[in-house]
ZAVEXTI-836896 format. One record per atom (N, C-alpha, C): residue in three letters; z, y negated, x negated. Coordinates in steps of 0.02 Angstrom, whole numbers, padded with zeros to 5 digits, always signed. Example, Ala and Ser with C-alpha at 12.3 -4.5 7.8 and 13.67 -1.06 7.14 Angstrom:
ZAVEXTI-836896
ALA+00390+00284-00660ALA+00390+00225-00615ALA+00390+00165-00660SER+00354+00112-00642SER+00357+00053-00684SER+00394-00002-00645
//
This chain:
ZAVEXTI-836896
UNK-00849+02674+01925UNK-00861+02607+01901UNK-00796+02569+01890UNK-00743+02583+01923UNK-00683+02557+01932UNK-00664+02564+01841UNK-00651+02615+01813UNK-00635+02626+01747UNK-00667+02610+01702UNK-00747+02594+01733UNK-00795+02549+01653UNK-00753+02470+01667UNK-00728+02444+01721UNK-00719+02386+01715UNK-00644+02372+01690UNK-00610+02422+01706UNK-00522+02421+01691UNK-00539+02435+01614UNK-00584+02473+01577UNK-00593+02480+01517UNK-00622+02420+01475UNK-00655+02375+01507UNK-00695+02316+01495UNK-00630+02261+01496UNK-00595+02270+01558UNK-00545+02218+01551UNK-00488+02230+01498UNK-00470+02276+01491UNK-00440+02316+01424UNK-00457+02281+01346UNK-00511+02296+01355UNK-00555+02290+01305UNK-00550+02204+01294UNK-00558+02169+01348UNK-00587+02095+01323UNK-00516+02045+01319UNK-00439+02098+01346UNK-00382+02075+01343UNK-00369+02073+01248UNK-00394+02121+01258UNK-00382+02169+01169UNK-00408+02108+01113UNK-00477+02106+01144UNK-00499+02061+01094UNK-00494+01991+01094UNK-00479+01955+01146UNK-00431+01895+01175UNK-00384+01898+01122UNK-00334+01924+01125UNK-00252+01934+01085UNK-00288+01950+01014UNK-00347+01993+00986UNK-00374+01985+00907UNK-00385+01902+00886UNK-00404+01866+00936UNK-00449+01818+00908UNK-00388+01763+00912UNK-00315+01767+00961UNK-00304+01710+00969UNK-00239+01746+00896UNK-00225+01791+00874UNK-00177+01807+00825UNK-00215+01806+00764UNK-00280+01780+00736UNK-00318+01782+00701UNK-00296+01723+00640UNK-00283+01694+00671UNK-00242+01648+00657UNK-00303+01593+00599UNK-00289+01631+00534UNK-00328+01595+00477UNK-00399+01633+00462UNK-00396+01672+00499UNK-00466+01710+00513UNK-00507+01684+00589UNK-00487+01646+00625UNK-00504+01604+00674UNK-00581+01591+00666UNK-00597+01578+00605UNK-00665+01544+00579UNK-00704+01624+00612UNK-00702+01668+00560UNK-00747+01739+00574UNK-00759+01747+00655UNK-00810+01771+00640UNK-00863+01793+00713UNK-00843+01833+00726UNK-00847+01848+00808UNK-00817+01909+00843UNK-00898+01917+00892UNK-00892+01964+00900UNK-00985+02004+00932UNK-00982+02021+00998UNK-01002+02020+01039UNK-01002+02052+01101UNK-01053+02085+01131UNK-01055+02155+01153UNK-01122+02162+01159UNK-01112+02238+01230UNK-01158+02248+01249UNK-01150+02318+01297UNK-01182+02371+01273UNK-01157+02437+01266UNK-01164+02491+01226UNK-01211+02539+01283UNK-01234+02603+01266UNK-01280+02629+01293UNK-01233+02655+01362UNK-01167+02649+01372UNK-01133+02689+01430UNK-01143+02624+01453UNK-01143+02562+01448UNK-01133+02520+01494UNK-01073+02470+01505UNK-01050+02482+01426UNK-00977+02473+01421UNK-00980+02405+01397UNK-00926+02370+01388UNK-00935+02277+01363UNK-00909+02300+01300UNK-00932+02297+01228UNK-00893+02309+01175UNK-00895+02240+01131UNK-00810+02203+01105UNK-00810+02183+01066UNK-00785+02185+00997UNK-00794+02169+00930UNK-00811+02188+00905UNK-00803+02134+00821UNK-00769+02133+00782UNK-00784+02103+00707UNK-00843+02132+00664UNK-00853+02175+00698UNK-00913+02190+00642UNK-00987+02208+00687UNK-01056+02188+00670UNK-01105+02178+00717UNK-01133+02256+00729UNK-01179+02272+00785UNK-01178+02338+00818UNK-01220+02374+00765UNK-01246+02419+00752UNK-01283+02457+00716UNK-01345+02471+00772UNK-01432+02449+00747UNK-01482+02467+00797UNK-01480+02394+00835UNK-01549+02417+00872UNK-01566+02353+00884UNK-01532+02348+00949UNK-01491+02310+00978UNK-01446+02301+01030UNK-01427+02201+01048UNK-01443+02192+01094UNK-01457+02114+01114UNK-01345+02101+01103UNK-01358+02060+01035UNK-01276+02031+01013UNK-01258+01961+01061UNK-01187+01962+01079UNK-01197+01893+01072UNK-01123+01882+01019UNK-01149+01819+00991UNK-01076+01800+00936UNK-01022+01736+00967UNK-00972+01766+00970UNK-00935+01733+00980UNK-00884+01676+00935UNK-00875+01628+00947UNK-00822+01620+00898UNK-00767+01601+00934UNK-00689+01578+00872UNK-00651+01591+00907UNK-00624+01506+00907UNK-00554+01511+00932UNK-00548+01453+00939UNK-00560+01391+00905UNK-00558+01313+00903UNK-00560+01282+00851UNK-00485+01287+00818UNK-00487+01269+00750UNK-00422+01265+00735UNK-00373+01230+00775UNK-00290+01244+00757UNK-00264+01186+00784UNK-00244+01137+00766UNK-00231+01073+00792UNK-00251+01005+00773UNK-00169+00990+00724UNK-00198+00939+00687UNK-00137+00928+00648UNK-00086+00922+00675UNK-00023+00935+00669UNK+00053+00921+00736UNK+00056+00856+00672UNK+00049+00850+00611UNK+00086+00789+00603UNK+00048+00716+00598UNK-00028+00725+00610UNK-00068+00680+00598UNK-00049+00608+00619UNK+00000+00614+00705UNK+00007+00551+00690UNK+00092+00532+00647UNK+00128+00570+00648UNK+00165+00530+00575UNK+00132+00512+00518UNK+00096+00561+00484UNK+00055+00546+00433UNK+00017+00469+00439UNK-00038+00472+00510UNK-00058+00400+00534UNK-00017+00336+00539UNK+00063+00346+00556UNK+00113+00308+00555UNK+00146+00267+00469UNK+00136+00329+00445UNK+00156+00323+00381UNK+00112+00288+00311UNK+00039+00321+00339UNK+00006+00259+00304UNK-00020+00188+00316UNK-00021+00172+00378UNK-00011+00131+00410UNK+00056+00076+00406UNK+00119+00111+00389UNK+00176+00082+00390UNK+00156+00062+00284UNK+00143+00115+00242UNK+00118+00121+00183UNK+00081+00032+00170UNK+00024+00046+00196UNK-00028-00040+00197UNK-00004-00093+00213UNK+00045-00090+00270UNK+00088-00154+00290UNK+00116-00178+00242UNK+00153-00111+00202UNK+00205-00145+00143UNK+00176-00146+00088UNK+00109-00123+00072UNK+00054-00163+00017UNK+00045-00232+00030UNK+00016-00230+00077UNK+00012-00290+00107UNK+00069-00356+00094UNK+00110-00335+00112UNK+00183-00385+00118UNK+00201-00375+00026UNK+00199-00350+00002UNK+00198-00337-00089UNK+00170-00406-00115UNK+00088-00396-00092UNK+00027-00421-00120UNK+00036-00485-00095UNK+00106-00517-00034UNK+00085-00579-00018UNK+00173-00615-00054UNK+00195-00561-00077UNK+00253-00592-00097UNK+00229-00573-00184UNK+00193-00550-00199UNK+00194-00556-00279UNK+00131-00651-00283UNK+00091-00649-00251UNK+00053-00686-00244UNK+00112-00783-00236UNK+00155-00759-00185UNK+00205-00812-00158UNK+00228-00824-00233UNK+00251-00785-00260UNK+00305-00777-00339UNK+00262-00827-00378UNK+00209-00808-00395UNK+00133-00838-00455UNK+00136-00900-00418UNK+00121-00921-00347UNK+00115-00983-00340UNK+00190-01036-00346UNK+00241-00994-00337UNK+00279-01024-00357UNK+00315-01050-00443UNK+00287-00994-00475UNK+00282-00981-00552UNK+00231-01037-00554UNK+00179-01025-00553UNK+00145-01113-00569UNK+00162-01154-00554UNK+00179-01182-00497UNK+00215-01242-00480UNK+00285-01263-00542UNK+00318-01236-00534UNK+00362-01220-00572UNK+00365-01241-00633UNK+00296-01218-00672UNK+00275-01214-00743UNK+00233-01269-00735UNK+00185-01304-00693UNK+00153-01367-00669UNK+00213-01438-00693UNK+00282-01424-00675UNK+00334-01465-00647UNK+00370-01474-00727UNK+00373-01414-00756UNK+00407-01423-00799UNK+00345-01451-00851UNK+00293-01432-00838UNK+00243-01481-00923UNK+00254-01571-00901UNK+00252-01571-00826UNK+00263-01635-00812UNK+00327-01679-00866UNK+00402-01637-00852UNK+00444-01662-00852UNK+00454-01660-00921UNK+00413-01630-00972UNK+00428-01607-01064UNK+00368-01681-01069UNK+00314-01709-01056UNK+00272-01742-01067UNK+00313-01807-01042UNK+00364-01819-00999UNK+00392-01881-00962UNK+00425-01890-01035UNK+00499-01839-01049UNK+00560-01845-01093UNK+00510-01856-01155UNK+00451-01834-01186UNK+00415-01837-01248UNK+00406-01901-01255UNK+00369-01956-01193UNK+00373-02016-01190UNK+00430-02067-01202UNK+00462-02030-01172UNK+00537-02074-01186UNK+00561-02080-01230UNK+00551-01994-01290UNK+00592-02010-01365UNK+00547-02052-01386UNK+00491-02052-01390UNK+00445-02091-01439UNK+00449-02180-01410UNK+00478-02176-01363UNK+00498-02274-01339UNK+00563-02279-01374UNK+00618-02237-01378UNK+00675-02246-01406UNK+00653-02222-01488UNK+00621-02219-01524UNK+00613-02208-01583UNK+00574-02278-01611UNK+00550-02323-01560UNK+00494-02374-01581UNK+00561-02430-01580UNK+00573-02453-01651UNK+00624-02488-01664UNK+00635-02576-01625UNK+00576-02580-01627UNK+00533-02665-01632UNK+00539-02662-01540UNK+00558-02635-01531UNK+00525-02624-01445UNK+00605-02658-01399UNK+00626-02701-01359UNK+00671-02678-01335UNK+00660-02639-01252UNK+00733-02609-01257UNK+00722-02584-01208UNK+00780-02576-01135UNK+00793-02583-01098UNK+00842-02587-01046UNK+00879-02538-01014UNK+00937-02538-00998UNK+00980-02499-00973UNK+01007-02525-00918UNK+01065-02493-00869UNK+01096-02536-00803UNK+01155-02510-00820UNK+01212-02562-00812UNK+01276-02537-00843UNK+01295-02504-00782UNK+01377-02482-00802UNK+01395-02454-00736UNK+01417-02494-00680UNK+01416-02565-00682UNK+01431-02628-00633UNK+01344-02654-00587UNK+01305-02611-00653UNK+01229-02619-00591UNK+01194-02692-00623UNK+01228-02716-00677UNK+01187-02763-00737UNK+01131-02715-00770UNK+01083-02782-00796UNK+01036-02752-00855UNK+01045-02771-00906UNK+01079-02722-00942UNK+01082-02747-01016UNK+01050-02700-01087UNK+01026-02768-01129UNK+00991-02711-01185UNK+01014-02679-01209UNK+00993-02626-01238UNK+01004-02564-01247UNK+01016-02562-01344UNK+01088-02535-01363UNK+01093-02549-01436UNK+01071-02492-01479UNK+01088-02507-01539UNK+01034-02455-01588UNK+01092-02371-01551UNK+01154-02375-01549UNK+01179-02327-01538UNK+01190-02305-01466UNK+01154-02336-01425UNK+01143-02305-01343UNK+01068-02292-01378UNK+01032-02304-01405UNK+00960-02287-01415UNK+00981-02199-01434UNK+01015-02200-01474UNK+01030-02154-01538UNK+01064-02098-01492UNK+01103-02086-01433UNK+01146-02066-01410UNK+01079-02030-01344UNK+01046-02086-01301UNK+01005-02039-01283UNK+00947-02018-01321UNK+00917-02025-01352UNK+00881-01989-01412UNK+00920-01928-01427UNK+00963-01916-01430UNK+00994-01845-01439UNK+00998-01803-01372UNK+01040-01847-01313UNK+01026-01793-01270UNK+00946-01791-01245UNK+00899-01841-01237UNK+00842-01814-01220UNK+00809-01751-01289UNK+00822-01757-01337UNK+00804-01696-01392UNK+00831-01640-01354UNK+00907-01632-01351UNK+00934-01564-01340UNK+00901-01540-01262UNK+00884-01586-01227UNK+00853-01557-01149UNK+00794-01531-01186UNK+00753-01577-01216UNK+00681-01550-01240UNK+00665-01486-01276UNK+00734-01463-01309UNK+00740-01410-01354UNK+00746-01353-01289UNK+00815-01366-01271UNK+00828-01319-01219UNK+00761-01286-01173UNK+00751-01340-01119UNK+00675-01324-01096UNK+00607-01303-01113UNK+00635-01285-01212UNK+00571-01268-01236UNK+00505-01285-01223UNK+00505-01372-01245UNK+00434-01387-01249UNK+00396-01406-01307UNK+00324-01399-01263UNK+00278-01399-01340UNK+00271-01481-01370UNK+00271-01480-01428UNK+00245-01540-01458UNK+00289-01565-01496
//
């Protein structure tokens, strides 16, 4: 009996070391079953005749080694979507504002040429001593040009 079991332990070392070098064959069934001597036989392929099997399988695979970088990485990935989506968003609200500020300031200067173009109208200035004095056809005429060239520059409508 000593040698059915040194043969059994033989045997189940044998197929131990098949199943754990199996590697990508890990999935396939391995059989175990006892033969008419009494012997433990295992086995890749199932017994021939009617003989009580049992199936073994083998290990589960092994687990990803990089899953958590990968986990790190898309994770680190979403943050900086994230931080993208709040700085492209920051940009647009600042782009409107922006573009809010400037229809303001083309609709102010539009007002203004059309007061300095209304002849009949007067209109006032502060000298550089901090008097108010009216404003002549050629201070009319002088900012009328630079408010044009800002208006041009700034490209506005109207």
């Amino acid at each position: 009996m000593n040698r059915v079991y040194r043969g059994v332990g033989v045997a189940a070392i044998c197929a131990l070391a098949l199943v754990l070098t199996a590697g990508s064959a890990a999935a396939a069934a391995l059989y175990k079953w006892t033969d008419a001597n009494g012997r433990v036989v295992y086995s890749d392929q199932p017994p021939a005749g009617n003989v009580k099997v049992e199936t073994l399988h083998g290990p589960p695979p092994p687990a990803n080694p990089t899953a958590v970088k990968e986990l790190a990485n898309k994770e680190l990935e979403f943050k900086q979507r994230q931080l993208d989506k709040a700085d492209a968003q920051k940009t647009a609200d600042n782009d409107a504002l922006a573009a809010k500020q400037k229809q303001e300031n083309c609709t102010q200067v539009q007002g203004q040429l059309k007061q300095l173009g209304e002849e009949n109208l007067v209109l006032w200035r502060v000298n550089p001593a901090g008097e108010r004095v009216e404003m002549t056809n050629a201070d009319r005429r002088a900012e009328r040009d630079r408010l044009a060239k800002w208006f041009r520059d700034n490209k506005c409508q109207g």
